[in-house]
C-alpha positions in Angstrom: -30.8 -13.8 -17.8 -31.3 -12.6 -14.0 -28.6 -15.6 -12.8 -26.0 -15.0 -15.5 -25.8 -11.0 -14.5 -25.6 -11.9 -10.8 -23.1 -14.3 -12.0 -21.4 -11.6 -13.7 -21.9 -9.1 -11.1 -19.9 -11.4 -8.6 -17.1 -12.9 -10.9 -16.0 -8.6 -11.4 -16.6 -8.1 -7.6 -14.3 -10.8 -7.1 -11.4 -9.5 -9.5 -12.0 -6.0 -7.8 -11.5 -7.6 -4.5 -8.7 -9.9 -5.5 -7.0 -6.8 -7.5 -7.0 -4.6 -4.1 -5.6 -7.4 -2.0 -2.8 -8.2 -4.7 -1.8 -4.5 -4.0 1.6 -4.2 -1.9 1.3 -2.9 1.7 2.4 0.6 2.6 2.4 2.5 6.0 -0.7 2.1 8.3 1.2 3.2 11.3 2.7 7.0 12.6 6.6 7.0 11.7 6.1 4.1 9.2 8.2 4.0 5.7 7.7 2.1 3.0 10.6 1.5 0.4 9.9 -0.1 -2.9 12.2 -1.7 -5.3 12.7 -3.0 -9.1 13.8 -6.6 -9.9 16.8 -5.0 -10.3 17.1 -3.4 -6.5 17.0 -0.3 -7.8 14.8 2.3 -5.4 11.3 3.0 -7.6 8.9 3.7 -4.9 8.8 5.2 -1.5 5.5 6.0 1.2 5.5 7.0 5.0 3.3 8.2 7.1 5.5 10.5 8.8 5.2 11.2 12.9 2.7 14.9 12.5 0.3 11.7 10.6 1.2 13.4 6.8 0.8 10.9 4.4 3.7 10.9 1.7 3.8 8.6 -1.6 5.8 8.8 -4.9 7.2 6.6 -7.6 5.2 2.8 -7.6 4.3 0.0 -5.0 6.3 -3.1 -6.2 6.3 -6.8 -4.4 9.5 -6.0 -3.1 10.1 -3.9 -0.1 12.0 -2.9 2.3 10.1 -1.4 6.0 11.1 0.8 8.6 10.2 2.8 11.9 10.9 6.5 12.6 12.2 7.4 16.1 9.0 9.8 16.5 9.2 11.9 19.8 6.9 12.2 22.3 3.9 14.5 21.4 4.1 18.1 23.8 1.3 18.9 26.0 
């Protein structure tokens, strides 16, 4: 009983981990953009982390992409 629960208890930690890895990349970076498109190439998705560090995401992450840098200027002492 013990070994088949561990069993089970790894085989969903694996899907969980597999499932967050299978998840398209988006903007780690200031002034990073995201685009996301259909099969189709039609726009469904957009992120960016925009160069104040705001964090901006709408529509859906899709396997296809399309990334870019902002020209972000220099921060003012």
């Amino acid at each position: 009983m013990r070994k088949s629960l561990a069993l089970g208890f790894g085989l969903a930690a694996a899907l969980v981990a597999t499932v967050a890895l299978a998840r398209p990349p988006g903007p780690d970076e200031i002034g990073e953009f995201y685009f996301y498109f259909d099969a189709n190439g039609n726009e469904v998705g957009h992120a960016e982390l925009s160069c104040s560090g705001v964090y901006t995401e709408s529509g859906v992450r899709t396997a296809n992409y399309s990334a870019g840098h902002m020209i972000c200027p220099p921060p003012r002492d």
